[in-house]
C-alpha positions as CSV (number, residue, x, y, z in Angstrom):
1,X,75.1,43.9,80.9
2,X,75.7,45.6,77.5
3,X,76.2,43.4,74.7
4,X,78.0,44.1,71.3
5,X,75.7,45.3,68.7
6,X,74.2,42.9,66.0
7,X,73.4,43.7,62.7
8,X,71.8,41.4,59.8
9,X,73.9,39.4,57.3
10,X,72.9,40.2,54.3
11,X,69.7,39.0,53.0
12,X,70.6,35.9,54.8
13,X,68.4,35.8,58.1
14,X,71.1,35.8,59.7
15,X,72.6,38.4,63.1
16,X,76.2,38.7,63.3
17,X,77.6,40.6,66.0
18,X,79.8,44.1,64.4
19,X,82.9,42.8,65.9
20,X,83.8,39.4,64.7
21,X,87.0,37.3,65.6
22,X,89.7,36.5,62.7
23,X,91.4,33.1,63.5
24,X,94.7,33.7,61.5
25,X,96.2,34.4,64.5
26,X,95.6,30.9,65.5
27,X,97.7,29.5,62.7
28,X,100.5,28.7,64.9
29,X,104.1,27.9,64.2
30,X,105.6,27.7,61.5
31,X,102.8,29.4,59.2
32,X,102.8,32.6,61.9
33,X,104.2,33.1,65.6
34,X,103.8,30.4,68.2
35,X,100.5,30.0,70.2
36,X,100.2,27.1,73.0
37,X,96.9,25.3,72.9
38,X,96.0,26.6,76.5
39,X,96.7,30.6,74.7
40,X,94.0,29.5,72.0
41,X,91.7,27.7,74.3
42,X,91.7,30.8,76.3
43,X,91.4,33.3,73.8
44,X,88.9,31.1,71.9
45,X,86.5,31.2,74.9
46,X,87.2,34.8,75.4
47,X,85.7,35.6,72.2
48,X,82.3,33.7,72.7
49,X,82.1,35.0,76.7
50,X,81.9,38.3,75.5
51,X,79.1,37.9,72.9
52,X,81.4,37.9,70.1
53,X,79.1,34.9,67.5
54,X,81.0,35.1,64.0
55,X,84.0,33.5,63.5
56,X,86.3,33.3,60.3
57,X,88.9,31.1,59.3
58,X,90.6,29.4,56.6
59,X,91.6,25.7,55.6
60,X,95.1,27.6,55.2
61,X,95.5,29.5,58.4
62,X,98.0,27.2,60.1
63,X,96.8,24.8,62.8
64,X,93.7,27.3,63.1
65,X,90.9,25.3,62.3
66,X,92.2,22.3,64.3
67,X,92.3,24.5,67.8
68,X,88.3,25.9,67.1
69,X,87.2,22.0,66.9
70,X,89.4,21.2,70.1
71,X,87.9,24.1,72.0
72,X,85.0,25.2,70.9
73,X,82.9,22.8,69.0
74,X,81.2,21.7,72.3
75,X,79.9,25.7,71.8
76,X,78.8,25.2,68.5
77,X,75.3,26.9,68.8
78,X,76.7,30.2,70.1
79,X,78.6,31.3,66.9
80,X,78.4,31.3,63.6
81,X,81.7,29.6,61.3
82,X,83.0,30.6,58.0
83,X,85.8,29.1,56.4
84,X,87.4,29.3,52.8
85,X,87.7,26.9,49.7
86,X,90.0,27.0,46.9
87,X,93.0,26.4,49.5
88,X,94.5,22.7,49.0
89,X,94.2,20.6,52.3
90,X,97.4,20.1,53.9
91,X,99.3,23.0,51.9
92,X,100.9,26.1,53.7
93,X,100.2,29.2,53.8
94,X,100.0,31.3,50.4
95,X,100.5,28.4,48.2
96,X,98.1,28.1,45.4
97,X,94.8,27.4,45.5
98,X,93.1,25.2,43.0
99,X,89.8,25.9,42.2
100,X,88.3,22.7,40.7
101,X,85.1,21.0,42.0
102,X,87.1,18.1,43.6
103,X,89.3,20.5,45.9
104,X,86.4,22.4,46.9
105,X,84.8,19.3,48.4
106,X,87.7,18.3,49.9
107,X,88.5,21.3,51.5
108,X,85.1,21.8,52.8
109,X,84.8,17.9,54.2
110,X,88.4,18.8,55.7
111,X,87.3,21.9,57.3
112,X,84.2,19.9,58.8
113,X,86.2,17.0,60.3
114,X,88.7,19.5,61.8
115,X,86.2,21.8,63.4
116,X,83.4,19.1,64.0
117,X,81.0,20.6,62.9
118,X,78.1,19.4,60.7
119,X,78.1,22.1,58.3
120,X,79.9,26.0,57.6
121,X,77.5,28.1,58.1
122,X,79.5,30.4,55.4
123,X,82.2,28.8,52.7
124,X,84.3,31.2,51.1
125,X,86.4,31.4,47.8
126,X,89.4,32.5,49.5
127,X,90.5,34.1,46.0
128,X,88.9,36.8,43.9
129,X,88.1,34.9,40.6
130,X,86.6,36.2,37.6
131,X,83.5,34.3,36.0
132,X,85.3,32.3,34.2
133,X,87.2,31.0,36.6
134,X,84.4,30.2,39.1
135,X,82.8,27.4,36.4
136,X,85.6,26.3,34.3
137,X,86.2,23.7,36.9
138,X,83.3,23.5,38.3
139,X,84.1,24.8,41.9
140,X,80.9,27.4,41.9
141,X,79.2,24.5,40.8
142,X,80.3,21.8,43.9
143,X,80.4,24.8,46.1
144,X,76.2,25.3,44.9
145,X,76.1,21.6,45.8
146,X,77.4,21.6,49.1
147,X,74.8,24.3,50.2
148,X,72.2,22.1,48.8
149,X,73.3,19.2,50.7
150,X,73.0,21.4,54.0
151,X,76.7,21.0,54.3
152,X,77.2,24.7,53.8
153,X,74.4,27.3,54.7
154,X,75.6,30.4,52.8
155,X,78.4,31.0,49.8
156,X,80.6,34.0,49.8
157,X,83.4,35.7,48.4
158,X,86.8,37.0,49.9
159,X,86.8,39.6,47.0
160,X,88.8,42.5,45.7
161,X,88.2,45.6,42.8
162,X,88.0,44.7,40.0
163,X,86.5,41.1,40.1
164,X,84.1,42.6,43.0
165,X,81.4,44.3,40.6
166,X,81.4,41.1,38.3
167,X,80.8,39.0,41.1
168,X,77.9,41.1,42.7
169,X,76.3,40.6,39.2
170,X,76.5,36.9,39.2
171,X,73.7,37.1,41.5
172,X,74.5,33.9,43.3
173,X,76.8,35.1,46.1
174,X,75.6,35.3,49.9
175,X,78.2,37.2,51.8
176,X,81.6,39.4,50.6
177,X,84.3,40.0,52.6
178,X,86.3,42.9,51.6
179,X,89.5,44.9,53.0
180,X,88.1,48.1,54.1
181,X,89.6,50.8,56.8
182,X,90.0,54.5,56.9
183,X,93.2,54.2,55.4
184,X,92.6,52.0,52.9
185,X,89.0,53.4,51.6
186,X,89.2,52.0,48.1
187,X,86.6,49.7,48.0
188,X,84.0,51.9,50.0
189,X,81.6,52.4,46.5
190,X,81.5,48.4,45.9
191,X,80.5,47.7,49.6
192,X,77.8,50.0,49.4
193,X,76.5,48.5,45.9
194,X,77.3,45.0,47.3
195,X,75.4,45.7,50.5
196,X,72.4,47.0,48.1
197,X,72.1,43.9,46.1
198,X,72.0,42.0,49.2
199,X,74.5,40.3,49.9
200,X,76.4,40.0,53.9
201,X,79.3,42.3,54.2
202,X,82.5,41.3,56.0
203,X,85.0,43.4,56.7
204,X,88.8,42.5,57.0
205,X,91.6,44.7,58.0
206,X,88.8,46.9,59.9
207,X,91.9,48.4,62.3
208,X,94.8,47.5,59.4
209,X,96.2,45.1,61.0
210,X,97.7,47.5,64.0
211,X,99.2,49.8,61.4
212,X,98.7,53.0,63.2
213,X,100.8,51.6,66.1
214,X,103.1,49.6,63.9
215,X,104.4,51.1,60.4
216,X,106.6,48.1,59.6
217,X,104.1,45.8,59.1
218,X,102.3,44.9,55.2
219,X,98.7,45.2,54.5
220,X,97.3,43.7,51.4
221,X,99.8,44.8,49.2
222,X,99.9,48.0,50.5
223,X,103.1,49.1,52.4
224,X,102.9,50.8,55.8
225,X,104.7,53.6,54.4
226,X,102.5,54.8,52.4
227,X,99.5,53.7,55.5
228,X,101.9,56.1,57.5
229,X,101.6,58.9,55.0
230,X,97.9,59.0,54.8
231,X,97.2,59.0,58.5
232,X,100.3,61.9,59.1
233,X,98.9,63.9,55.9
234,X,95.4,63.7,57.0
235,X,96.5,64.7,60.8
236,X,93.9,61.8,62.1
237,X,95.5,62.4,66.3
238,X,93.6,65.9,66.0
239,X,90.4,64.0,65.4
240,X,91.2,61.0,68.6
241,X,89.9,63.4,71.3
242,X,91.3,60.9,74.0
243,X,90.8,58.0,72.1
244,X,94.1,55.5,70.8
245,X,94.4,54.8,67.7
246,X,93.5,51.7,67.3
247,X,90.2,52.8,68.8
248,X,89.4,55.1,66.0
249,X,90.6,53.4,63.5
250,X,87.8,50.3,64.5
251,X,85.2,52.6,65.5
252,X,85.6,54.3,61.8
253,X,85.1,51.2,60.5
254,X,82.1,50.2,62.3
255,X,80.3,53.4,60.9
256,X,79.7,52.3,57.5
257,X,76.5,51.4,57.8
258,X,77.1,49.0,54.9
259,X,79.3,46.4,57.2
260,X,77.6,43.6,58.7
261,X,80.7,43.0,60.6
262,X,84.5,42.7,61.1
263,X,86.7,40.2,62.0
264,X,89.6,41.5,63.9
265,X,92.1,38.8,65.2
266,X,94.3,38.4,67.7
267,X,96.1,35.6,70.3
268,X,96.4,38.3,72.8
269,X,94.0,38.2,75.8
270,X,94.4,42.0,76.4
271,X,94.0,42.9,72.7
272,X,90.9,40.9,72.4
273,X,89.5,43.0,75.3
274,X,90.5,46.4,74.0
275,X,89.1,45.7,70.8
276,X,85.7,45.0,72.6
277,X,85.4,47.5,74.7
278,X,86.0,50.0,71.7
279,X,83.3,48.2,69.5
280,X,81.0,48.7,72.7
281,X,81.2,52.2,72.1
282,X,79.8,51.7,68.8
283,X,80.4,54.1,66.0
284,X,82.3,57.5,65.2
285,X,80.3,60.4,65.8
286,X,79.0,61.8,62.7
287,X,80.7,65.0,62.6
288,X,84.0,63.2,62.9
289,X,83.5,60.7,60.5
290,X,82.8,63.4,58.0
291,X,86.0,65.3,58.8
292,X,88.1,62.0,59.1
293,X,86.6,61.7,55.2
294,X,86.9,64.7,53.8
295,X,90.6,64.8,55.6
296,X,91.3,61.0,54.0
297,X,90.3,62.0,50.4
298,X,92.8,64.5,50.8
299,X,95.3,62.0,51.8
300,X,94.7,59.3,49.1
301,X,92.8,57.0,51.1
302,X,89.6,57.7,49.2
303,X,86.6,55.2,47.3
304,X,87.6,53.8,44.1
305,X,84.9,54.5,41.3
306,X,82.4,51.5,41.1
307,X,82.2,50.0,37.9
């Protein structure tokens, strides 16, 4: 039987499989739409029957890290877990995160007693500080300590331009996990040197969220109007070739050779499979990754000059 392709994390030692799972979409009612527990024990099990071994969550993502302990701590060794710090413990969704030494560790020894686990095998500011901000309180600091402990194997980044190149040149972080899809391309240059110092790459919004089959909804900051606009301008359904869109638009993403992997989410049983049996298929071909390109730099959706 195939299985989905692994690549290394980083300098880390580490194999992820290309296509992660997101757990979002586990956060449940009222942070984001309802989801019974049998729905998530179902889909959770989904994920690690078909191969799928990295998944990501957040301390903030809703009753999320609470299903993954329920259903699938007993598979602990099939599947590696990252989580976030910064987020407060027992705050919703988008409030504001605190980045102090003491709320790391809580939010860390949180995120252990609600997915019973001994230890994260990646912790991850969930905001994209500056310098500054990572020591003033000490939260790089207790964050350090944790790994030391054995608590946390690896420390990353949920990073954005322009905090990105700083951060690569602290020297210090494991993994970064960075929005990145064909039609939203800025942050293509800082992967690459990212990837190049090292460090694990993790991409989010790898298919943008479903945009090509839904306009309406809001990516990052970036509506789907102007998502819309760059797909239309750069006539991407002459490139598909019997293909859906959300198949190219994940396969596109898996050829950067800079990802490690992506963490697409979903609650839905039939979505979870389509996105797997795309990422079987493995990358665009060449030829129509170069034309997507040269079409997407036409469009707007191009790299962002690396500082």
């Amino acid at each position: 039987m195939a299985e989905l392709a692994k690549r290394a994390l980083g300098r880390s030692g580490l194999q992820v499989t290309t296509l992660g799972f997101g757990a979002m979409e586990l956060r449940d009612a009222p942070a984001g739409p309802a989801i019974s527990d049998q729905q998530a024990e179902q889909v959770l099990n989904a994920v690690l029957d078909a191969g799928i071994n990295f998944i990501d969550t957040s301390i903030d993502y809703g009753r999320s890290e609470e299903l993954i302990g329920r259903f699938i701590a007993h598979r602990r060794a099939e599947f590696l877990l990252a989580s976030k710090c910064g987020c407060v413990p027992g705050a919703p969704m988008g409030a504001e995160h605190i980045h102090t030494a003491e709320n790391i560790r809580a939010g860390v020894e949180q995120s252990l007693r609600r997915m019973k686990t001994d230890y994260l095998d990646l912790v991850q500011f969930h905001r994209s500080l500056t310098h500054q901000q990572f020591i003033e309180h000490g939260a790089l600091e207790a964050a350090l300590a944790l790994k030391k402990a054995g608590k946390v194997r690896l420390i990353g980044v949920s990073g954005t331009l322009p905090q990105l190149a700083e951060q690569i040149d602290m020297g210090v972080f494991d993994a970064f996990q960075i929005p990145y899809s064909a039609l939203q391309r800025e942050h293509e240059q800082i992967i690459a040197r990212a990837s190049a110092a090292g460090a694990g790459i993790i991409i989010r919004g790898g298919v943008a969220r479903g945009a090509p089959t839904d306009w309406q909804r809001v990516y990052y900051m970036m509506p789907g109007s102007v998502m819309r606009d760059r797909w239309e301008q750069a006539r991407l359904d002459e490139l598909l070739d019997g293909m859906d869109r959300g198949e190219f638009m994940l396969r596109f993403t898996l050829s950067n050779p800079d990802l490690d992997t992506t963490i697409v989410g979903t609650k839905d049983l039939r979505h979870l499979r389509d996105n797997i049996a795309a990422a079987m298929k493995g990358p665009l071909p060449g030829n129509i990754v170069e034309e997507a390109r040269r079409r997407l730099d036409a469009a707007g959706s191009r790299p962002l000059q690396a500082l």
